[in-house]
C-alpha positions in Angstrom: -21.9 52.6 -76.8 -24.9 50.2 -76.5 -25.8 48.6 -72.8 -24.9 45.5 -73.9 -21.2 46.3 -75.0 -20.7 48.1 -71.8 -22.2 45.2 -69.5 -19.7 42.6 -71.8 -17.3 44.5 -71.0 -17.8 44.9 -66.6 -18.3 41.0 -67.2 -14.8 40.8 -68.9 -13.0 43.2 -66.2 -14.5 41.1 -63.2 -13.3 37.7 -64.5 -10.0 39.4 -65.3 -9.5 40.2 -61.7 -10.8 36.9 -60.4 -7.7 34.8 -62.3 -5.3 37.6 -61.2 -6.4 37.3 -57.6 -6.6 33.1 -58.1 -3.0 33.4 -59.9 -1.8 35.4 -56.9 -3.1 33.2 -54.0 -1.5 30.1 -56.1 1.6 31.8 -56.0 1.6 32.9 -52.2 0.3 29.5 -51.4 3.8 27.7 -53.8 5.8 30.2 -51.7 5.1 29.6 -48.5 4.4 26.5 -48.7 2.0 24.1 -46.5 1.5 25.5 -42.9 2.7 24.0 -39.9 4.9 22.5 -38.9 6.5 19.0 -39.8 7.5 16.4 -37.4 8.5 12.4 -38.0 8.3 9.6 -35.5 9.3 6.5 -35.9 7.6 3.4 -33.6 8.0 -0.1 -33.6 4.6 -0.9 -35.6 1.4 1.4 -36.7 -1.4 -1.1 -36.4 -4.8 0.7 -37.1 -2.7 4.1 -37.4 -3.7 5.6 -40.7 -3.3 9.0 -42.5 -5.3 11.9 -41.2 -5.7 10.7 -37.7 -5.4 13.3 -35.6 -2.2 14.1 -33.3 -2.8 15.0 -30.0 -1.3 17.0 -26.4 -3.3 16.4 -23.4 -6.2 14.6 -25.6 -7.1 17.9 -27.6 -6.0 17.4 -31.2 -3.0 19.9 -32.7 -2.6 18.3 -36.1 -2.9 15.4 -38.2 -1.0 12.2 -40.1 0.3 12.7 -42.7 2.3 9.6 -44.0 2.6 6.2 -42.7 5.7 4.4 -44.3 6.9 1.0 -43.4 11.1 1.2 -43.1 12.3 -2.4 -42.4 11.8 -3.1 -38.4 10.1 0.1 -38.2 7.8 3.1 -39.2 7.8 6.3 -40.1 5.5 8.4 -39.6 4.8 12.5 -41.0 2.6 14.4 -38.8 2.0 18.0 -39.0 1.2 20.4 -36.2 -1.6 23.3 -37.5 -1.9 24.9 -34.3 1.0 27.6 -34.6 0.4 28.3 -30.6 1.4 24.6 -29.5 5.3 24.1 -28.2 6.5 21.1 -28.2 9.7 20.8 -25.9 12.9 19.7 -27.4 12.9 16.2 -26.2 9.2 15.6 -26.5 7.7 11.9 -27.0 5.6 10.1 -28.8 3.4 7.5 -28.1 0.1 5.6 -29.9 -3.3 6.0 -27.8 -5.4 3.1 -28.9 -9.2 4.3 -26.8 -10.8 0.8 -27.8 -9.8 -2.2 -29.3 -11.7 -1.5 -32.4 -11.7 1.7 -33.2 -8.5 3.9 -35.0 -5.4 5.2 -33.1 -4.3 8.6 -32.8 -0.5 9.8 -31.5 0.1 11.6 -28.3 3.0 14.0 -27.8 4.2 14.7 -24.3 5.2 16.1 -22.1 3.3 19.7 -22.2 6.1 22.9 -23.3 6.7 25.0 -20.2 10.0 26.5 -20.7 13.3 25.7 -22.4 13.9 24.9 -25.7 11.3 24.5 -28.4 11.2 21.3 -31.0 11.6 23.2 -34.3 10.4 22.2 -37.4 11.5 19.2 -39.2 12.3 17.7 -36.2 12.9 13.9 -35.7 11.6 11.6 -32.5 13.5 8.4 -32.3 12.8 5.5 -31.8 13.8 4.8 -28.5 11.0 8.0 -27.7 8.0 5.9 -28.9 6.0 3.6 -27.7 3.1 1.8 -28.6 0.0 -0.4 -27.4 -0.3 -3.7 -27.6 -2.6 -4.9 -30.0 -5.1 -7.3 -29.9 -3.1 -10.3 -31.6 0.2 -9.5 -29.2 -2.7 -10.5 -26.3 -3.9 -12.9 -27.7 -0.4 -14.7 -28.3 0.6 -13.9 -24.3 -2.7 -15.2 -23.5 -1.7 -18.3 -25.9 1.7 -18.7 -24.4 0.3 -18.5 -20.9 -2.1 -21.2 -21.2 0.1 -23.4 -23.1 2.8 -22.5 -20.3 0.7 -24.0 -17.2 -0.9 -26.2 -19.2 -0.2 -30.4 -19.1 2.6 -29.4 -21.4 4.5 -27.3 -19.1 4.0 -26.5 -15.6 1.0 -28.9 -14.7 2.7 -31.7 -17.1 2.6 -33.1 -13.4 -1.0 -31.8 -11.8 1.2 -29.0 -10.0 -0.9 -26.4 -11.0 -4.1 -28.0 -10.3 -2.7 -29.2 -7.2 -2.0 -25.9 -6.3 -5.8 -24.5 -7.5 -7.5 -27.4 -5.0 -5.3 -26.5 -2.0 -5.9 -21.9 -2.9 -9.8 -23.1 -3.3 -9.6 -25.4 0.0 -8.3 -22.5 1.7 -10.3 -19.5 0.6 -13.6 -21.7 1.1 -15.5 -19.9 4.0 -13.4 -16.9 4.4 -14.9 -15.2 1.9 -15.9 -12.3 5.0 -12.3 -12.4 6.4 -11.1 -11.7 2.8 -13.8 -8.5 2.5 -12.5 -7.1 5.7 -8.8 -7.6 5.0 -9.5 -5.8 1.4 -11.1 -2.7 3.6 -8.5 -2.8 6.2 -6.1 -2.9 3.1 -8.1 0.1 1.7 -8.1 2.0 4.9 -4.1 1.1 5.3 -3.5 3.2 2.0 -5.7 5.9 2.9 -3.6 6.7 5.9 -0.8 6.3 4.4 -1.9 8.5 1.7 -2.9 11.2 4.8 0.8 10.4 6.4 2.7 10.9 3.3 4.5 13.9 4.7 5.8 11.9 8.1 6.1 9.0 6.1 8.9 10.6 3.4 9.8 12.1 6.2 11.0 8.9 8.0 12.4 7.3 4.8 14.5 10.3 4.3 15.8 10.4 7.6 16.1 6.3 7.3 18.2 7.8 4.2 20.2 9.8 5.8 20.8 6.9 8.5 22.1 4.6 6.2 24.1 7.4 4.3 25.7 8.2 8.0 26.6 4.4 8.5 27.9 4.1 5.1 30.4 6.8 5.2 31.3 4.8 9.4 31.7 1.7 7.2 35.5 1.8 9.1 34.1 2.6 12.3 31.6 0.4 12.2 33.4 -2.9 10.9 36.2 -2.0 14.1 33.0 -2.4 16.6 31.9 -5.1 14.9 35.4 -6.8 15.4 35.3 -5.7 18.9 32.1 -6.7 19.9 33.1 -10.1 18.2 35.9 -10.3 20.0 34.5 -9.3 23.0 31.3 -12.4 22.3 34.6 -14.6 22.1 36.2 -13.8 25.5 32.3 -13.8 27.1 31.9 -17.6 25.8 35.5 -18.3 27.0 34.9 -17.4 30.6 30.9 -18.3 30.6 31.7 -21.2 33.6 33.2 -18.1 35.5 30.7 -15.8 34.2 27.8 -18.7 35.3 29.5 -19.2 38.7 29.9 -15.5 39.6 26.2 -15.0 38.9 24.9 -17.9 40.8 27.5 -16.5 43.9 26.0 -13.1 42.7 22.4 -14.3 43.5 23.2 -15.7 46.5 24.3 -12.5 47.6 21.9 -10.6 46.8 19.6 -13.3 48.9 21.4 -12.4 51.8 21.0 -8.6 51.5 17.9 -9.1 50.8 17.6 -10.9 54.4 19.5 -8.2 55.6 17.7 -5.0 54.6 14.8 -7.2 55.3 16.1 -8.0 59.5 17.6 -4.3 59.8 14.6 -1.9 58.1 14.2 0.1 60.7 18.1 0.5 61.9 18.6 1.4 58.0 16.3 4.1 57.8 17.3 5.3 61.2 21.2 5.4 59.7 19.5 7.3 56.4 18.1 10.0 58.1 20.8 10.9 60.5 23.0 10.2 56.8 20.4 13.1 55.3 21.5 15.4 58.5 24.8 15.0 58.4 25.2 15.2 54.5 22.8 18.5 55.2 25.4 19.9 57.2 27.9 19.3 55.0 26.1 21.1 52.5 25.5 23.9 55.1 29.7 23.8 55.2 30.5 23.6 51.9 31.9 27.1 51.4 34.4 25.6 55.2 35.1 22.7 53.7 36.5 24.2 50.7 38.6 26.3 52.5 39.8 23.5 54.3 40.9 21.4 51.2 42.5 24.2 50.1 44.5 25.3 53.7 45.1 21.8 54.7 48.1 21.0 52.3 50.1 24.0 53.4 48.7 23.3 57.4 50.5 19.7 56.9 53.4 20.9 55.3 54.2 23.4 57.9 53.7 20.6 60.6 56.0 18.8 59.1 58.7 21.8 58.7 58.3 22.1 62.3 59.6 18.6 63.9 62.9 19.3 65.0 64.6 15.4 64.5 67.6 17.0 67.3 65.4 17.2 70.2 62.2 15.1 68.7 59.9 17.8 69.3 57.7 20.3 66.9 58.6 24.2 67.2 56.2 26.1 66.7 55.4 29.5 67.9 51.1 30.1 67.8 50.6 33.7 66.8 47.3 34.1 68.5 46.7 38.0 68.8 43.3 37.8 70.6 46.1 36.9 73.8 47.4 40.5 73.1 43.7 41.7 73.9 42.8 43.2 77.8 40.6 40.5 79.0 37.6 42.0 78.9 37.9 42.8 74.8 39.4 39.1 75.0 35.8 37.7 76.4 33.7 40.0 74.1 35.6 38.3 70.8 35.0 35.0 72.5 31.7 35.5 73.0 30.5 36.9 69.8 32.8 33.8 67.7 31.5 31.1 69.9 27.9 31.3 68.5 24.7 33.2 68.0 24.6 36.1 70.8 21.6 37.9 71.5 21.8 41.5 70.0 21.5 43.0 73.7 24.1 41.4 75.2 27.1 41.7 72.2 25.9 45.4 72.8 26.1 45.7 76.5 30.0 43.8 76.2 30.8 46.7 73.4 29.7 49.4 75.8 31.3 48.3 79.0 35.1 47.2 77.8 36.0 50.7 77.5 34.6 51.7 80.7 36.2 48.5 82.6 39.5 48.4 80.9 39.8 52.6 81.6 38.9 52.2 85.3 40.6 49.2 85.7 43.4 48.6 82.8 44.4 44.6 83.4 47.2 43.4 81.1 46.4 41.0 78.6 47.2 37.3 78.3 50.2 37.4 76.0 51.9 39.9 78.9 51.2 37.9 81.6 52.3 35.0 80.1 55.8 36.7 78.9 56.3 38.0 82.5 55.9 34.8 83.6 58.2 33.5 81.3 61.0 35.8 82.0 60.4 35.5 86.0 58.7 38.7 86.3 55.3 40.0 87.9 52.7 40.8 85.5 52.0 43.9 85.1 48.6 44.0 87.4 47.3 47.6 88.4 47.8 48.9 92.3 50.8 46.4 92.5 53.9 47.6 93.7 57.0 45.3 92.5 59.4 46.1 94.9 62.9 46.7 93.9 64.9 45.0 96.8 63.5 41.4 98.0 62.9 41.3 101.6 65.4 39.9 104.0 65.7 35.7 103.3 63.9 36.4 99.8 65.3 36.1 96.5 64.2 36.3 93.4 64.9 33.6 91.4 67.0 33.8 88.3 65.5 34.9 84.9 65.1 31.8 82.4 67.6 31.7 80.0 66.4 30.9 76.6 68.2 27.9 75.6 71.2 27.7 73.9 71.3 27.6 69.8 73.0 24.6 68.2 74.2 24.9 64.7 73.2 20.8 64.1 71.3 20.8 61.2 67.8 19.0 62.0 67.0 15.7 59.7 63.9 15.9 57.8 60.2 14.1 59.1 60.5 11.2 58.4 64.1 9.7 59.6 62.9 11.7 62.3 60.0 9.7 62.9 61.5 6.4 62.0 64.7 7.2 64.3 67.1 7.9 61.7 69.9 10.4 62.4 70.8 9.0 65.9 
């Protein structure tokens, strides 16, 4: 075969597999379809927003416009997102970024995708998810209706407004310093505020919790409110009483006044025997405790023992340091009566026993019953003698007096002379 057939031939093959290869990337291209994915917004108007302006998240472009159709009061608009690593969150928005006044729009999505659900393709942002600029014929009919509004046809139709420009320029003439300074002050207010943030939410939130508190008392604190009303009331009924207690009040305190003033010295003489004797009461505390707590029975026992028959109290003292020999007797006396040197509570211990051995003396209680019954105490070395000497008697034992079965009346008939 001849160079030329075989080269025709290459030429043919290669040109064969160039349409199959442009036939196949046609097809792939019908089958899957454009890529991205497809979102429509609809806003209230799409001044100087055309097709292929880009779409935007955070001001870094993720796709373009596709369509821009006018629907009645509104417009729809196709946009398609080409960067398949952008999420878009479920309930993302759309708004229209105009950078100058002259130059084209572009549409910003937000908020950023951090988690949750994904807008999926085909999706749909509402209307009431838009929002767009306003455009330089919506200023310049605010800035019309403004003028016209405080112009002579509307609020200076009676020099109000001009009226009210002479008096701010009357006032602001000359304080043009006082002005600069209260602008820095102003600015130096915020920045502490911005430094306090923390104790400043703080304070609010507590104020929050304040009001929550007195919210929940609304009862409560409607009944003071009553009270204290009624209680204003009664203090305006009685203010001549109120008036002339104070005046008497004042006068009072005049004389005290002249009183401490006349009797200093006697008053702080008082105090400080008043600090020793309350000192000494808190030296007694733990006795005068015990007293409190004795002193109900002692009185009720007293009054158990006034016998309303004979007007008398019978008692019987039970005092057992009587029962002592005297010299034991003086040694208890001594050592309860007071501080006692060491030496000489020692030297009483050591010589009772020796005393009261040599010379054993009865005690109180037995003299005293001797006595009683008409006998001699028993006192050591003395011989009683049996048979009185001649024109000596002994005289008769005392007979303890006779019992009566009269049932006594209580204290107080007693004492007011009931019973007789």
């Amino acid at each position: 075969m001849p160079d030329w057939a075989r080269d025709k031939s290459r030429m043919q093959l290669v040109a064969l597999v160039s349409v199959v290869a442009v036939l196949l990337a046609a097809g792939i291209w019908l089958i899957s379809g454009e890529p991205g994915r497809k979102i429509t917004a609809y806003f209230t108007n799409a001044s100087a927003l055309f097709d292929d302006n880009s779409v935007r998240v955070l001001g870094v472009a993720v796709g373009t416009i596709d369509k821009v159709t006018p629907e009645d009061t509104q417009v729809r608009v196709d946009m398609t997102i080409t960067d398949d690593d952008v999420k878009l969150p479920a309930d993302v928005k759309a708004v229209v970024i105009s950078p100058s006044l002259v130059t084209g729009r572009y549409v910003q999505l937000t908020p950023v995708w951090t988690s949750g659900p994904a807008m999926p393709d085909g999706a749909v942002i509402p209307l009431e998810r838009t929002a767009v600029p306003l455009g330089v014929d919506d200023l310049s009919r605010t800035a019309t209706e403004l003028a016209r509004a405080l112009g002579p046809d509307g609020a200076n139709s009676y020099g109000a407004v001009s009226d009210a420009l002479d008096v701010g320029a009357a006032n602001l003439a000359g304080n043009g310093q006082a002005l600069n300074d209260t602008i820095h002050n102003l600015g130096d207010l915020s920045t502490t505020l911005a430094g306090s943030s923390d104790d400043l939410f703080g304070t609010i939130t507590e104020l929050q919790k304040f009001t929550e508190t007195l919210k929940n008392s609304d009862g409560t604190v409607r009944e003071f409110a009553g009270r204290l009303d009624s209680v204003t009331r009664i203090l305006a009924d009685q203010r001549e009483d109120l008036g002339s207690a104070l005046r008497d009040l004042s006068l009072a305190l005049g004389e005290v006044q002249h009183f401490i003033a006349d009797n200093r010295e006697a008053l702080k003489s008082n105090v400080d025997k008043l600090t020793d004797v309350t000192g000494v009461l808190a030296d007694e505390q733990r006795a005068l405790a015990e007293i409190l707590d004795v002193a109900p029975t002692a009185v009720g026992n007293l009054a158990n023992t006034y016998n309303g028959a004979s007007g008398t109290l019978d008692t019987r003292a039970n005092i057992n340091e009587l029962s002592f020999p005297p010299v034991l007797f003086l040694c208890t006396m001594l050592r309860r009566s007071g501080p006692v040197p060491a030496n000489l509570t020692d030297a009483c211990n050591a010589l009772e026993p020796v005393i009261s051995g040599a010379v054993p003396l009865p005690g109180a209680a037995a003299v005293i019953t001797s006595l009683q019954q008409g006998t001699v105490p028993p006192f050591p070395a003395m011989a009683v003698p049996i048979e009185p000497p001649p024109g000596l008697a002994l005289a008769p034992a005392t007979q303890p007096p006779p019992t009566t079965t009269e049932t006594a009346p209580g204290l107080l008939p007693g004492l007011l002379g009931g019973g007789r």
